[in-house]
N, C-alpha and C positions, 0 to 999 in steps of 0.2 A: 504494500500500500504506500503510496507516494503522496497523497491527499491527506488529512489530517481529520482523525477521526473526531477528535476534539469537536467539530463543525456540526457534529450530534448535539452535543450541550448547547453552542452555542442558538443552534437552529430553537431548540426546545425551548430553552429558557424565554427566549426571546418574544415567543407567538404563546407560551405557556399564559395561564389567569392568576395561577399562585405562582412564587419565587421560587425556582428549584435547584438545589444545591447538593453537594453529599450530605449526609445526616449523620446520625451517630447513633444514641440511644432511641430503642422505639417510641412511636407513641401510641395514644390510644383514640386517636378519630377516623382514621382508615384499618381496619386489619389489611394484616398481609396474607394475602391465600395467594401460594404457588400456581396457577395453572399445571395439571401436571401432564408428562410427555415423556411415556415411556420410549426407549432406548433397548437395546442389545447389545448386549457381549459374545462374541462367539468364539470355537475352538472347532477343528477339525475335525476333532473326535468327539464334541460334544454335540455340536451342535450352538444353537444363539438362545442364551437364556434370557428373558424382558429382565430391563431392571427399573427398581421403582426411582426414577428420577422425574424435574419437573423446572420449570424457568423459575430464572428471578429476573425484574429489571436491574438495571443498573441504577444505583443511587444517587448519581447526579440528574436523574429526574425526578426528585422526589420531593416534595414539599418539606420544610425544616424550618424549624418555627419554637416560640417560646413553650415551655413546660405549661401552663396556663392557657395556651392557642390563641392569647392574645397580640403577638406579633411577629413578624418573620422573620429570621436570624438571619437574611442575606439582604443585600442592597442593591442597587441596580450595576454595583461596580464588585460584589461578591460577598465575602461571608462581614458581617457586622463585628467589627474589631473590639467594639464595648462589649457584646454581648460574650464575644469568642476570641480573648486575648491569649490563650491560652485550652490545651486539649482539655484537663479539668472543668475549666470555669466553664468553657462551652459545654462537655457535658451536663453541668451540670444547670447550664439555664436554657441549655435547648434540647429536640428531638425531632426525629427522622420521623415520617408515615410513611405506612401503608400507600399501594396505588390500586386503583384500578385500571386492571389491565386494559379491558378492550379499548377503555377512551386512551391508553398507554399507545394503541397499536396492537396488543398483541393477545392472540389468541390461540389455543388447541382446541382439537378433536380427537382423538384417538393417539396417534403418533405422528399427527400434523401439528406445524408451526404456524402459523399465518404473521407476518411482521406487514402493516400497512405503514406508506409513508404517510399517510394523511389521515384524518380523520374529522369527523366533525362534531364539534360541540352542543349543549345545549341547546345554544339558539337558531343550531343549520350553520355557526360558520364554518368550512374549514381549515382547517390548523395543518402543518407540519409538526410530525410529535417524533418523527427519526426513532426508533426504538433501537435500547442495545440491551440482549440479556444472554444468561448464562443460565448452564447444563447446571441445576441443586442433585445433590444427594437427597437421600432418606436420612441420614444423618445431619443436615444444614451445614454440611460443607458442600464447596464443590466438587465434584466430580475431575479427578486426575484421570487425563489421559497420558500411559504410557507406549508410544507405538511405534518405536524400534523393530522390526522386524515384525513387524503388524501394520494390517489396513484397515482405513475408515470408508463406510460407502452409507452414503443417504440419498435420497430423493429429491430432487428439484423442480419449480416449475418459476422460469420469470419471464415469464411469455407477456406480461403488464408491464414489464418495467424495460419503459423509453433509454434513450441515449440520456445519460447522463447523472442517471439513478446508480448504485453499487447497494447489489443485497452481496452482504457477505457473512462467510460461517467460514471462521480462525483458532486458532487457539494462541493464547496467552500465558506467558508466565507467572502466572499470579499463586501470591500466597493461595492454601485451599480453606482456609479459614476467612479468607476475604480482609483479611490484619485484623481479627476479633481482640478485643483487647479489653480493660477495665473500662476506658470511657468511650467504646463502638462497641457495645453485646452485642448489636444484631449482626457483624458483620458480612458471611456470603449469603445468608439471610435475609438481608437488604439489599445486596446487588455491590458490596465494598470491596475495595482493592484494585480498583484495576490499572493497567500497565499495558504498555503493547512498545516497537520497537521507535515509534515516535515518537517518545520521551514529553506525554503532555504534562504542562503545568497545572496542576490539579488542587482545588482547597484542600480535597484530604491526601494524602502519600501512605498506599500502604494501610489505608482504616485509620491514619493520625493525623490531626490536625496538620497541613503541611505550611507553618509560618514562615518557612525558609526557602518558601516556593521555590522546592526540587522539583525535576522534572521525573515523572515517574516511568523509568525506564526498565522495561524487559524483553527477551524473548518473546518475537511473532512467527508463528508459522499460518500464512493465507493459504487456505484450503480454496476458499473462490471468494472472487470480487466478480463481480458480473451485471449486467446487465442482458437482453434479448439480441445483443450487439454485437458485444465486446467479453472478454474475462482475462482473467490471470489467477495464475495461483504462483503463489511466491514467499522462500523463507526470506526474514530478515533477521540473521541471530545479532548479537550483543554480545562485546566485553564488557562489564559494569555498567556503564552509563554511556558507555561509545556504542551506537545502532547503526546498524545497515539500514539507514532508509528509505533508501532505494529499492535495496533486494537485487538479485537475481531471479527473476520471473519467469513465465512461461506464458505468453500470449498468442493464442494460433492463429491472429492475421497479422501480427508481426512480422512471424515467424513464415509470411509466404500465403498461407492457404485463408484464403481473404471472404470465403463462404463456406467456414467450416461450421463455427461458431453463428447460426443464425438464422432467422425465420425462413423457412425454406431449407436451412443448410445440410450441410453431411451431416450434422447436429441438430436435427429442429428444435428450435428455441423456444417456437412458436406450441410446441409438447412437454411435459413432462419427464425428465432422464433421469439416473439415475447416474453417482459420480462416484468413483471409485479410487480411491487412493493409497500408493502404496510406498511405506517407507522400507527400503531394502541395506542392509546391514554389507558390507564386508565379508563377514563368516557366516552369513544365514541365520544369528541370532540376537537373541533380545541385548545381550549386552554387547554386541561388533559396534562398529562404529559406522554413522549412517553413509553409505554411497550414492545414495540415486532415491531421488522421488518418483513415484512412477503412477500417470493419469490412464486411467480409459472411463470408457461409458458404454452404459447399455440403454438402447431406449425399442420398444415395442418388442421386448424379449431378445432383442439380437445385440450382438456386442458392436459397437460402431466404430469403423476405423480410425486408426489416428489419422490426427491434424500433420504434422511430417513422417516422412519414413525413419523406421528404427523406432518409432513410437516417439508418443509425448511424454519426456522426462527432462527432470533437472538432476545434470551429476554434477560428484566436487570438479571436475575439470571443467567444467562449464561456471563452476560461479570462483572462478579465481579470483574477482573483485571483489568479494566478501571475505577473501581473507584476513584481514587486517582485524574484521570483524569477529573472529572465530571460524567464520564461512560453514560449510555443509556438514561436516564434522562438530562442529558449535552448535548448531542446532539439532542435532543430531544428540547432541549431549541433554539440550533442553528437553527434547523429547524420552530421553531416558529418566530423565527424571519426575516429568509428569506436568500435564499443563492443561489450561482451562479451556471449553470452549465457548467462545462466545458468537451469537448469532444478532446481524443487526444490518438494517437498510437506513442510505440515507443517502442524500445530495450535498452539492456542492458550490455554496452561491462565490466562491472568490474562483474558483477555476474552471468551474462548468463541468467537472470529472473530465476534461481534456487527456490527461495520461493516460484513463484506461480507456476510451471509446474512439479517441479523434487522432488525427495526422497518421503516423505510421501504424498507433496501436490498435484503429478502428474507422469505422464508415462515417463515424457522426461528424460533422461539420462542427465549428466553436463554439457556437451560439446555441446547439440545440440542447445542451444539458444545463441551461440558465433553470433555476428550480421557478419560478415566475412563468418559465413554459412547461415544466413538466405540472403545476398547480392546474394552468389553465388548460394543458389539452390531457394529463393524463391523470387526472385527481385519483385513480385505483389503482395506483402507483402500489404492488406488494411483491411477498416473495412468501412460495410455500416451502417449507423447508420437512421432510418427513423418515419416516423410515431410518430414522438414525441406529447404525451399527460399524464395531467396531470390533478387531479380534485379531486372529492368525490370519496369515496371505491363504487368499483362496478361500475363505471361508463365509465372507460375509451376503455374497452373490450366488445366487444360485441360477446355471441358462439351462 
């Protein structure tokens, strides 16, 4: 991801009725009920067993506000420095709510996601609400994914979403307790912690009050940014606070095949597919060190050919320019250790998502991912995201 996801908050806040900031302690004028969205695990020999998991949003859309509910702990320039001089003092004269999801964007069925860019309120108007949330456990942690010498395949359909839109589903290095701590209980609970490799400046760092506005930097690995257009998937590993933010990517009209990716394509966009990804190891197993990402897709039962010959893959000889950064082996490391995933659509009013759709990485022209045209021509701007499964290579697909 080369755009800056931060552009979620600022979208949100913005067109938001209440002030939305990270939170900390719960409160009590919204409950939090997870939407829940079962997942799979699978093994070769086992088989894919459901697992009880379910979303959170993330908490910087979240209303935060006095212990009393009589005033809001952020101001039009960020968190209220009287109120929140300090992580104690703020815990203890403010609190996080609850959301409700669907006016959030976000909603399940069974083992569907639905993330809307838009929504409308109350009164018919509509809003940009950009959702971003994360895989919860049964236990109110996150959900570690470790997948070294294992693949992820779920379900897609962004056949609404114009030039200029990115649904995307990543994973993140994030604490799995979401930074829970004495003055954040609610932590992954509330949607806390987050990081990706573009180091944003956030009120909270980690679940703590961030007064020394650090940037919160981790491991990303982009499973898909995508539109009905355009896509990528791209690691960005990190030494400490140094990010690849760029990535070495993998875009198939980049890369040559300029109607792979797209309504009509070798790919119909315009359908439903299902996305298949595979992290392959050195030795063939969970602790080698990562060599190669490796994409396919299956759509109407049949497996669909790659976008170049040799297939669609990112190796370490292919991202030499991330060396400095750790490179494919660096993230390869993040991935052994376990990382979150998060799921989330949204636009882009300072660059119009130019890098992933327009000039060499796609068909759209500059103008067409202005969010002012995707409000006006394509207000059911969504992404269904479903069937999540994750396990041994070769297990999660069945043709």
């Amino acid at each position: 991801m080369i755009g800056s996801r931060t552009l979620q908050g600022l979208v949100a806040t913005a067109l938001a009725t209440l002030p939305l900031v990270n939170g900390q302690q719960p409160g009590s004028v919204t409950p939090e009920v997870h939407p829940k969205l079962p997942t799979w695990q699978c093994t070769k020999s086992g088989g894919c067993v459901e697992q009880d998991t379910s979303v959170v949003l993330d908490w910087n859309y979240r209303w935060f506000h006095t212990s009393d509910n009589t005033t809001s702990c952020t101001t039009s320039s960020g968190i209220d420095s009287t109120l929140c001089p300090d992580a104690a003092t703020c815990a203890e004269n403010c609190v996080v709510e609850g959301t409700d999801y669907t006016s959030s964007g976000i909603e399940t069925s069974g083992s569907s996601l639905t993330l809307r860019q838009f929504v409308k309120d109350s009164e018919g108007k509509t809003n940009s609400v950009s959702p971003r949330a994360y895989l919860l456990g049964a236990d109110g942690d996150y959900v570690m994914f470790k997948l070294l010498n294992q693949e992820l395949s779920f379900d897609v359909d962004v056949s609404t979403l114009p030039c200029g839109e990115n649904a995307a589903l990543y994973f993140s290095e994030m604490d799995k307790t979401g930074g829970r701590n004495e003055h954040n209980t609610g932590g992954a609970k509330y949607g806390s912690g987050y990081c990706d490799a573009q180091c944003p400046v956030q009120t909270w760092n980690n679940g703590t009050l961030n007064t020394s506005h650090q940037g919160s930097c981790c491991n990303e690995m982009d499973i898909l940014e995508a539109n009905s257009k355009a896509e990528a998937f791209t690691p960005h590993p990190c030494i400490g606070d140094n990010c690849d933010k760029g990535g070495c990517g993998f875009n198939s009209y980049a890369r040559g095949n300029k109607n792979y990716w797209a309504p009509g394509g070798t790919l119909d966009t315009s359908k439903p597919f299902t996305m298949v990804t595979q992290f392959i190891t050195d030795d063939g197993t969970s602790s080698g060190k990562l060599s190669q990402i490796v994409r396919s897709y299956v759509q109407n039962g049949q497996k669909v050919a790659s976008a170049v010959s040799g297939g669609d893959s990112i190796t370490v000889e292919g991202c030499s320019s991330s060396d400095a950064y750790g490179g494919l082996v660096g993230m390869g490391e993040a991935l052994g250790r376990g990382m979150v995933l998060a799921m989330s659509i949204w636009n882009d009013a300072s660059g119009f998502m130019n890098w992933l759709d327009s000039g060499d990485n796609g068909p759209c022209n500059e103008t067409e991912g202005d969010p002012a045209n995707i409000l006006a021509n394509h207000p059911d701007s969504q992404v269904v995201l479903s069937n999540i499964r994750w396990g041994d290579i070769d297990s999660t697909v069945q043709l």
